[in-house]
Structures are given as C-alpha cells and as structure tokens.
DODO-836915 format. One line per 2 residues: number of its first residue (from 1); their letters; for each residue x, y, z of C-alpha. Coordinates in nm, 3 decimals, m for minus. Example, Ala and Ser with C-alpha at 12.3 -4.5 7.8 and 13.67 -1.06 7.14 Angstrom:
1> AS> 1.230 m0.450 0.780  1.367 m0.106 0.714
//
This chain:
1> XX> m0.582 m2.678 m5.737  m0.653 m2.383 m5.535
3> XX> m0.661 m2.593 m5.142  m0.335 m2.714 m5.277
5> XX> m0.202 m2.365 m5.370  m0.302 m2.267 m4.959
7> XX> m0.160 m2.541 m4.856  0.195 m2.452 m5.010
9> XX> 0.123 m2.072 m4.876  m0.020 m2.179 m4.558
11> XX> 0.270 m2.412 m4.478  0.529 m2.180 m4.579
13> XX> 0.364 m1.898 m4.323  0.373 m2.191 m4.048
15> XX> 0.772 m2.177 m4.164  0.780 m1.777 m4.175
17> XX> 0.602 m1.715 m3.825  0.853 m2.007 m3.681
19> XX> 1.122 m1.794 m3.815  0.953 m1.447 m3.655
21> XX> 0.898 m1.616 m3.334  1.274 m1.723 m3.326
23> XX> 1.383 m1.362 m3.419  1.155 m1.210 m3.177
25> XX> 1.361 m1.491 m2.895  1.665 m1.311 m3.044
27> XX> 1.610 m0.943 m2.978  1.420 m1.020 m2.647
29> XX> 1.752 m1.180 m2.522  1.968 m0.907 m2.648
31> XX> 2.091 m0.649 m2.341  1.995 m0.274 m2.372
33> XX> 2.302 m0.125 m2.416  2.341 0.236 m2.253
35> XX> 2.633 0.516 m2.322  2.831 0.573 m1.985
37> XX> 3.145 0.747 m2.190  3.048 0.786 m2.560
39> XX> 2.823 1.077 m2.505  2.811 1.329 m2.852
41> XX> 2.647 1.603 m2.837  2.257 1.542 m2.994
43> XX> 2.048 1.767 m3.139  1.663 1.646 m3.175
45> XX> 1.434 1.727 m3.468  1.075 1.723 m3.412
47> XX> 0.831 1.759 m3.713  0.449 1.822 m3.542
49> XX> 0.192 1.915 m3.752  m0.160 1.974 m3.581
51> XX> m0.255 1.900 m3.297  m0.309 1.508 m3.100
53> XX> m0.402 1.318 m2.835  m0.117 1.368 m2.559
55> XX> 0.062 1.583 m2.788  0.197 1.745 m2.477
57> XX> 0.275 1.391 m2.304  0.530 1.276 m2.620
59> XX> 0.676 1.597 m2.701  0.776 1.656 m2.338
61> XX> 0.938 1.328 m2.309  1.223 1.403 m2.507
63> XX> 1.307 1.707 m2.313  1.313 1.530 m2.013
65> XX> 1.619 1.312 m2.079  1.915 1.169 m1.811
67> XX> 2.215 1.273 m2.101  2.529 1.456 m1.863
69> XX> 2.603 1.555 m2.268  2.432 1.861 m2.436
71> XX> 2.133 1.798 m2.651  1.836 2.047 m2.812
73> XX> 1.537 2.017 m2.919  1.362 2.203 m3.232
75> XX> 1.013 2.183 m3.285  0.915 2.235 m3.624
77> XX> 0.566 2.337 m3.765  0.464 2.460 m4.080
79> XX> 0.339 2.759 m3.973  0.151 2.982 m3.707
81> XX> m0.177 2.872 m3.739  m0.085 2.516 m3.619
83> XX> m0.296 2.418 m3.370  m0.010 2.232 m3.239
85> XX> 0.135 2.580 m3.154  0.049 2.620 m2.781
87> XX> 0.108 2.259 m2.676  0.456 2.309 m2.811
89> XX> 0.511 2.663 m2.671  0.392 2.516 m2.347
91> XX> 0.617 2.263 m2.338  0.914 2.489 m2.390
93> XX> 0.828 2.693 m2.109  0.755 2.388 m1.892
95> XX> 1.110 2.228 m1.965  1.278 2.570 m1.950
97> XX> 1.673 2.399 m1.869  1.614 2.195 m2.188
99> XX> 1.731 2.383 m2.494  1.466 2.428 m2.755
101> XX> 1.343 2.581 m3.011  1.028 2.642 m3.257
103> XX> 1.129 2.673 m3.590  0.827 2.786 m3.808
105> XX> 0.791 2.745 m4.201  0.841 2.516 m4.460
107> XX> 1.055 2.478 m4.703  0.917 2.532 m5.073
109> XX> 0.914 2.307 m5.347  0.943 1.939 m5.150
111> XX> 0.661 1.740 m5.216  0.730 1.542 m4.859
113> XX> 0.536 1.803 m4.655  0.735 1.642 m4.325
115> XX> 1.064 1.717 m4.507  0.966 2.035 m4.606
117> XX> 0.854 2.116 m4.239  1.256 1.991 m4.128
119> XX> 1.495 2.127 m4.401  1.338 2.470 m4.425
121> XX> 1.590 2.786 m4.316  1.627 2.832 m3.967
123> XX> 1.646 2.463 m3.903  2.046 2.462 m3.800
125> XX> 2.158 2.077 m3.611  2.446 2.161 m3.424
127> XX> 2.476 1.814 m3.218  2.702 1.526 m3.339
129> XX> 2.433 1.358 m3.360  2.096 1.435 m3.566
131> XX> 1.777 1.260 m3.425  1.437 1.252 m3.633
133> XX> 1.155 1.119 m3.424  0.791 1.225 m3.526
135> XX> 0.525 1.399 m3.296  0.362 1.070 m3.196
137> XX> 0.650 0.926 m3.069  0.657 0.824 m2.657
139> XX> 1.053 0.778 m2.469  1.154 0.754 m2.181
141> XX> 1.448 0.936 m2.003  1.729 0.685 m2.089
143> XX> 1.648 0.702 m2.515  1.952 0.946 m2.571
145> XX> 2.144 0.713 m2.380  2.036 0.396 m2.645
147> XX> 2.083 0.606 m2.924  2.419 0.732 m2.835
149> XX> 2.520 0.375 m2.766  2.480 0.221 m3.085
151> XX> 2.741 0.491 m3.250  2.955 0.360 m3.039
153> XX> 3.116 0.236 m3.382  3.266 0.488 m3.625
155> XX> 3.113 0.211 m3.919  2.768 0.318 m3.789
157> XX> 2.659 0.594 m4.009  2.281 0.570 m3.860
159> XX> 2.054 0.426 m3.581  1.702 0.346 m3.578
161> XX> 1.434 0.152 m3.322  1.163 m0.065 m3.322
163> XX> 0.807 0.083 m3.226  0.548 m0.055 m3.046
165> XX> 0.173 0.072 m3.061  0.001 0.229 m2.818
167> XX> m0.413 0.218 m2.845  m0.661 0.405 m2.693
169> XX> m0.956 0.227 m2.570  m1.154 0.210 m2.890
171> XX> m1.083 m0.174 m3.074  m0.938 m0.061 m3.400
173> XX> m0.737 0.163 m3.199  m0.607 m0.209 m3.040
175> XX> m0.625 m0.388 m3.400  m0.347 m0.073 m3.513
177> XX> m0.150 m0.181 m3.234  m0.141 m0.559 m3.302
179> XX> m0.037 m0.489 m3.640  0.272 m0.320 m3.512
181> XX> 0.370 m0.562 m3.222  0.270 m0.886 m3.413
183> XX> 0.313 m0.799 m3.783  0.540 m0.509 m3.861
185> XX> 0.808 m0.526 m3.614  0.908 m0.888 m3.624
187> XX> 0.902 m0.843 m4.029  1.186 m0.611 m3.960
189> XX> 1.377 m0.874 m3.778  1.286 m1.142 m4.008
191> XX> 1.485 m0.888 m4.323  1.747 m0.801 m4.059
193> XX> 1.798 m1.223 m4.063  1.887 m1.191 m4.434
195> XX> 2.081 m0.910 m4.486  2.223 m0.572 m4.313
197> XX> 1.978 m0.328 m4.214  1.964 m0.058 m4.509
199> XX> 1.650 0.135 m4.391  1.592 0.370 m4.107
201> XX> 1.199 0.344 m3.968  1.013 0.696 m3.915
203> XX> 0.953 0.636 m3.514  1.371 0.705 m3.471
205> XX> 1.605 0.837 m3.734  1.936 0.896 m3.580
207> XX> 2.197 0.993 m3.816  2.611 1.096 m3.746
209> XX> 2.574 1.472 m3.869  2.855 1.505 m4.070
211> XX> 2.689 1.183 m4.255  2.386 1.395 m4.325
213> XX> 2.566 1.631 m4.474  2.775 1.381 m4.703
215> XX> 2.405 1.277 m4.855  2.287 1.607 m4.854
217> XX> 2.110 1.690 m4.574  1.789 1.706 m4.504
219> XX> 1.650 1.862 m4.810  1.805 1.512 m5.046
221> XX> 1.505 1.319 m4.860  1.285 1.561 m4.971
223> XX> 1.095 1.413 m5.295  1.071 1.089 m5.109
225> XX> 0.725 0.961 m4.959  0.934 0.731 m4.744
227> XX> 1.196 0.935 m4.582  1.301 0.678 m4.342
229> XX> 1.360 0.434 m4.646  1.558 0.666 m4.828
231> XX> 1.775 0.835 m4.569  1.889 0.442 m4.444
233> XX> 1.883 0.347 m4.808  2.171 0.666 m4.893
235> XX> 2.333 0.665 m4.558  2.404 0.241 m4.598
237> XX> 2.520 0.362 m5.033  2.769 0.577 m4.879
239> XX> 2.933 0.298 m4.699  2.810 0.300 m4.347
241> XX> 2.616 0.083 m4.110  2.251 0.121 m3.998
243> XX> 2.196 m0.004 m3.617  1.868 m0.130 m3.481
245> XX> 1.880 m0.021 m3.162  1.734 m0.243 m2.837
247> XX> 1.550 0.058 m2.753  1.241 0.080 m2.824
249> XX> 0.990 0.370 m2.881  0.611 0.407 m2.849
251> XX> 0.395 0.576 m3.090  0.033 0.666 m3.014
253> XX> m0.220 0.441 m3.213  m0.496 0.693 m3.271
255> XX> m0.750 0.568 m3.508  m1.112 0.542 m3.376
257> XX> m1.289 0.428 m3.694  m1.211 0.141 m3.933
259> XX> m1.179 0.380 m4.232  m0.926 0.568 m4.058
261> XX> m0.735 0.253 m3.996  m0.776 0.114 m4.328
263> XX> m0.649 0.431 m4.474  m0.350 0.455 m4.244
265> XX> m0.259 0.062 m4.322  m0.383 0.102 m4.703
267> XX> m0.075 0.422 m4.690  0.191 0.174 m4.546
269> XX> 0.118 m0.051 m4.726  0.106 0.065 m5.079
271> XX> 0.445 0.276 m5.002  0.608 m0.080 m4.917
273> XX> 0.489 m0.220 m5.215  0.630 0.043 m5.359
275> XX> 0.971 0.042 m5.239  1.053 m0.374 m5.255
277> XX> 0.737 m0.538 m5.478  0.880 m0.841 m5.525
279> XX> 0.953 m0.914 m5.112  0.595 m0.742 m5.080
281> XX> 0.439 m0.916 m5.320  0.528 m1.273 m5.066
283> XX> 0.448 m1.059 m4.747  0.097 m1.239 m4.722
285> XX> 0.293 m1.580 m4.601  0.295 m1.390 m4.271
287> XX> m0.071 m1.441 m4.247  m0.048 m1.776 m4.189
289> XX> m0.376 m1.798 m3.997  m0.647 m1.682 m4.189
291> XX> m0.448 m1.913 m4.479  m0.452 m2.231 m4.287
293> XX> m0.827 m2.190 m4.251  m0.920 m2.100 m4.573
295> XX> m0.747 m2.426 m4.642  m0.923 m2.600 m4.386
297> XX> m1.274 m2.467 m4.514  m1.227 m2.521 m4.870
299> XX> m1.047 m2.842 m4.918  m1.220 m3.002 m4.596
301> XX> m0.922 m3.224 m4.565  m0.932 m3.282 m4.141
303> XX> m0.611 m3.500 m4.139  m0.410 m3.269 m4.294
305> XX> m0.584 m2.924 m4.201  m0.636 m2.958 m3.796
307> XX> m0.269 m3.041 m3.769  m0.146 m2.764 m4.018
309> XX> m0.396 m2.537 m3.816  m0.308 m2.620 m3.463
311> XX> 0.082 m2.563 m3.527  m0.017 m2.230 m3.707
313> XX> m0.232 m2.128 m3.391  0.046 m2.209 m3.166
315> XX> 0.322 m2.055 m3.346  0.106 m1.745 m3.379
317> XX> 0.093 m1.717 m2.996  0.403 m1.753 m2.963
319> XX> 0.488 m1.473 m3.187  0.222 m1.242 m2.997
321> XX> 0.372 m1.314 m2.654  0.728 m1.268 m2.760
323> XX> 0.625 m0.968 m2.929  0.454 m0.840 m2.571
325> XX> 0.749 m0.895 m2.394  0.986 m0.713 m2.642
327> XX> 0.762 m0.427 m2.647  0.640 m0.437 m2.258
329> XX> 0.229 m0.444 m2.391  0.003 m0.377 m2.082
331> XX> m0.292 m0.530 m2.278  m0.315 m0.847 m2.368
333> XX> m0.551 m0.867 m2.718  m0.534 m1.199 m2.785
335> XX> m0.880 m1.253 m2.866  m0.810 m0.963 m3.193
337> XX> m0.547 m1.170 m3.346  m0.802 m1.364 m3.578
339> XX> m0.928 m1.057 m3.710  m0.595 m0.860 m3.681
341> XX> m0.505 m1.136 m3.934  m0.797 m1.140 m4.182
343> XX> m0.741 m0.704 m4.201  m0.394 m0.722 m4.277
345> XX> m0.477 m0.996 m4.567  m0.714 m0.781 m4.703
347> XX> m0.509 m0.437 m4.643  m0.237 m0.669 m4.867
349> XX> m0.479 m0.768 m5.130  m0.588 m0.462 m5.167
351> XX> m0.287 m0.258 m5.172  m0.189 m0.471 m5.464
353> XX> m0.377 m0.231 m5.690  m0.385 0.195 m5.703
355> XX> m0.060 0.382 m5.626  m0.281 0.609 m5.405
357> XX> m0.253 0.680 m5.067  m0.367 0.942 m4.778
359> XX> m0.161 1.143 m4.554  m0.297 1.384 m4.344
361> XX> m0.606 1.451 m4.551  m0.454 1.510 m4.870
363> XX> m0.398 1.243 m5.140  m0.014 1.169 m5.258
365> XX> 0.101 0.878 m5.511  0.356 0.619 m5.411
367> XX> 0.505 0.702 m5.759  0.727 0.989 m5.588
//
C-alpha cells in the first residue's frame, strides 16, 4: 500500500515539475519591459533592522538608480541603537543627490515589528508610487524603471518580483539559495498558471499610493505576520491587479549553520501553511525526487521505478537550469539538488505540526 501511495505522489511531482519547468520556459521568454514615458514619481521604503553582510552594498543600490523621474528613499530603523545606524548614515552621505531620509521609531502596538518600523509617524510617501523592498534586497540601476513599467495599466493596483538567492560561500548558505531558484520561485509561477496573482512577495512590494491609502495604509498590514500576503491579498479585494514583474531582485542568503537555515525555512514555511493549508498541505508533490526514490527503495520494483526515476531526474534539471537562466545564477550547485530536495521534504513534514516560528530571535505564532 504505501510504494503504491509514492507512486501516485511521485508520478504526480514528475507531472508538477513538468508543469514548473514549462512555466519557468514562460517567464524566461517574456521581454523585460522598461518605462521610457510612464515615469511617476516613487518614493522607496526601506525597513533595516541590525546590521548584515553588505548591508552597505544593497542599501546603496537603490539610491543609485537611472529614473529622469523623482524618487526618495527612507530608511527606517527602530531606533538609535541599531547597529545598522552608520551603514545607513553612510550611505546617505555617500549618495548625497539621492533624496533620503532616516526615519527612526516604531510605531506602538503592531505586533509585525517590520510594520511597526514603516507606519510609525514621520514615515510620509509622497511618490505616486510606494515601494517596500527589505534590507537584504540587491537591484540594479534599471529596477525603478521595471517597476514603473508594470503600472503602466490603471487596473494594476500593485507590482511585485521574483527573487533569486544569493549565498555566501558556506553550503547551506548555497542549499538557501536552491530553495529559492528551484523551489519557491517557480511555485509562484506554477499558482500564477491557475489564477491571478493576489499576493505581493516581501523582496518588492510596489503599491499605487492612493491604493495604499484606500486599504489603509501601512498601519492595516500591521497585525499580519505575512505582510506581503496581506497587502496583495487587500489591494487584489479592492478590485485591482497585482503584476509580477520580469524584474528580478536578489536577496542575500546569509545562513552559515543548518539550524539557522532550518529555522528560516521552518518560518516560511509554517506561515504558508498558514495562509493556504489545503494548497500547502499538496506542496510536497514538488519534491518529486526524494519521492521517486523512496519508491524505488521500498517497493524495489526496477521496471517501473528506473523509468519513473530517470524522467524525474531529468525534469528536475531542467527545472534547475531554467531556473539559472531566469535568475542569471553564477554558481552552478547541481550536485546540492538531492539534498536541497530531501531538506525541503523534511522542512514540509515538519512544518505540518507547531504554529511557531522565529524571526529575528524572538518567537511569534503563525496564528496572527
């Protein structure tokens, strides 16, 4: 009973990375689309919150834009003692024709501490255009450009981008990048496939301003764990269209132990399971590999495990190259995609059970 059961699952992830690998074909073919004449005015938020490797590096990058319109930037910290604090003053002073600003404080009585760090007084977006992109987050000088783009309709209400992970040199630095190139982003493309976008993802959350304000602002996302979920999920309730942009962002993969990976995925995770259990609760078919060989091993069926093996091998490939070329990967980890795999199955298994979760050293519940 049970080699039959993975055969079902294992043939039906065969089916689901087929469909990821076809998506993937989709978005690599579609041209980057950037704003010549549509230009609106932008102002950038910037939650930061300690400080990180290249802090300095990703901050600075979205002061250094090619936009002929006007756009600011306002860095927000919780307060003085940041250590963030001179990395962020130094960029300001480094980028001095960019227009910034360091808004300190928080907010009280928001249980989303990055919420509470962007809708506190003194936080005041003047641009057209609102743009939420967290401290770990890499561009390059044509991003405005992307973004402004895909407003291009007055039916968009909000645009977001795919991210691709950047690792350090450690391997579960690279094993948290795989699971964003070959797991998380072409599951976003595989939903898109089904049905209009109605989320916004935490790496870009570009929003029409006057749309903010229609939800709420700010503050509304600010009993929310998942504030990208819930500002995509009231912007699309009020009527307008969520864009995934072409563009796509960067975002520093920083873990250097396995705990602090497994915690990181274990937070995702559980927050997802939260938000859609029932489309969670079939997310495993995307780990088709470690499926088809549990399969293989258990029912020791050759003739029909090798075959159902092989095509899962070779459609996972595929999906790993397409998902390099989307997201430009300078490393090729080919060699981590078997144990990529067997993490995220357990990091699924697992999440299955406790509301709990980690963020930033203190302990939240996927309840809010």
């Amino acid at each position: 009973m049970t080699s039959g059961v993975l055969l079902v699952v294992a043939s039906a992830g065969a089916i689901y990375l087929g469909i990821a690998a076809f998506r993937l074909a989709q978005f690599a073919l579609r041209p980057l689309e950037l704003a010549r004449e549509f230009l609106p005015t932008v102002t950038i938020l910037k939650p930061v919150a300690g400080d990180e490797p290249n802090l300095y590096e990703n901050l600075a990058s979205f002061c250094d834009q090619d936009y002929d319109a006007h756009y600011e930037v306002i860095f927000c910290l919780a307060g003085t003692d940041d250590a963030a604090l001179p990395t962020v003053r130094r960029v300001v002073a480094d980028f001095s024709w960019c227009p910034a600003a360091i808004a300190v404080g928080r907010a009280p009585g928001m249980l989303n501490p990055k919420v509470a760090n962007l809708a506190k007084p003194g936080v005041d977006p003047q641009g057209e255009i609102v743009v939420i992109a967290d401290s770990d987050i890499r561009v390059d000088r044509h991003y405005l450009r992307a973004i402004a783009a895909g407003f291009a309709s007055q039916r968009v209400g909000a645009v977001t981008c795919l991210y691709s992970g950047v690792p350090n040199a450690t391997t579960v630095s690279r094993l948290g990048a795989l699971q964003i190139q070959d797991e998380f982003a072409p599951s976003v493309l595989v939903a898109l496939a089904l049905g209009k976008l109605r989320f916004c993802l935490g790496a870009t959350m570009a929003v029409r301003r006057r749309v903010l304000e229609e939800i709420g602002g700010i503050a509304a996302l600010g009993n929310h764990l998942a504030d990208d979920h819930k500002l995509g999920e009231m912007v699309a309730a009020n009527g307008y269209e969520i864009e995934l942009s072409r563009y796509t962002v960067g975002t520093d993969v920083n873990e250097r132990r396995l705990s602090e990976l497994w915690s990181h995925e274990l937070r995702w995770a559980r927050t997802h399971f939260a938000l859609a259990p029932v489309g969670y609760a079939f997310s495993f078919l995307m780990y088709a590999l470690p499926l088809a060989l549990l399969y293989l091993v258990l029912s020791g069926n050759l003739i029909a495990g090798l075959p159902l093996l092989a095509s899962v091998v070779g459609l996972r490939l595929v999906v790993h190259y397409l998902a390099r070329y989307v997201f430009h990967a300078a490393r090729d980890d080919v060699a981590l995609i078997g144990p990529r795999d067997f993490l995220s199955l357990a990091v699924w298994a697992v999440s299955l059970v406790g509301r709990t979760v980690r963020w930033r050293e203190k302990k939240y519940s996927t309840a809010f």
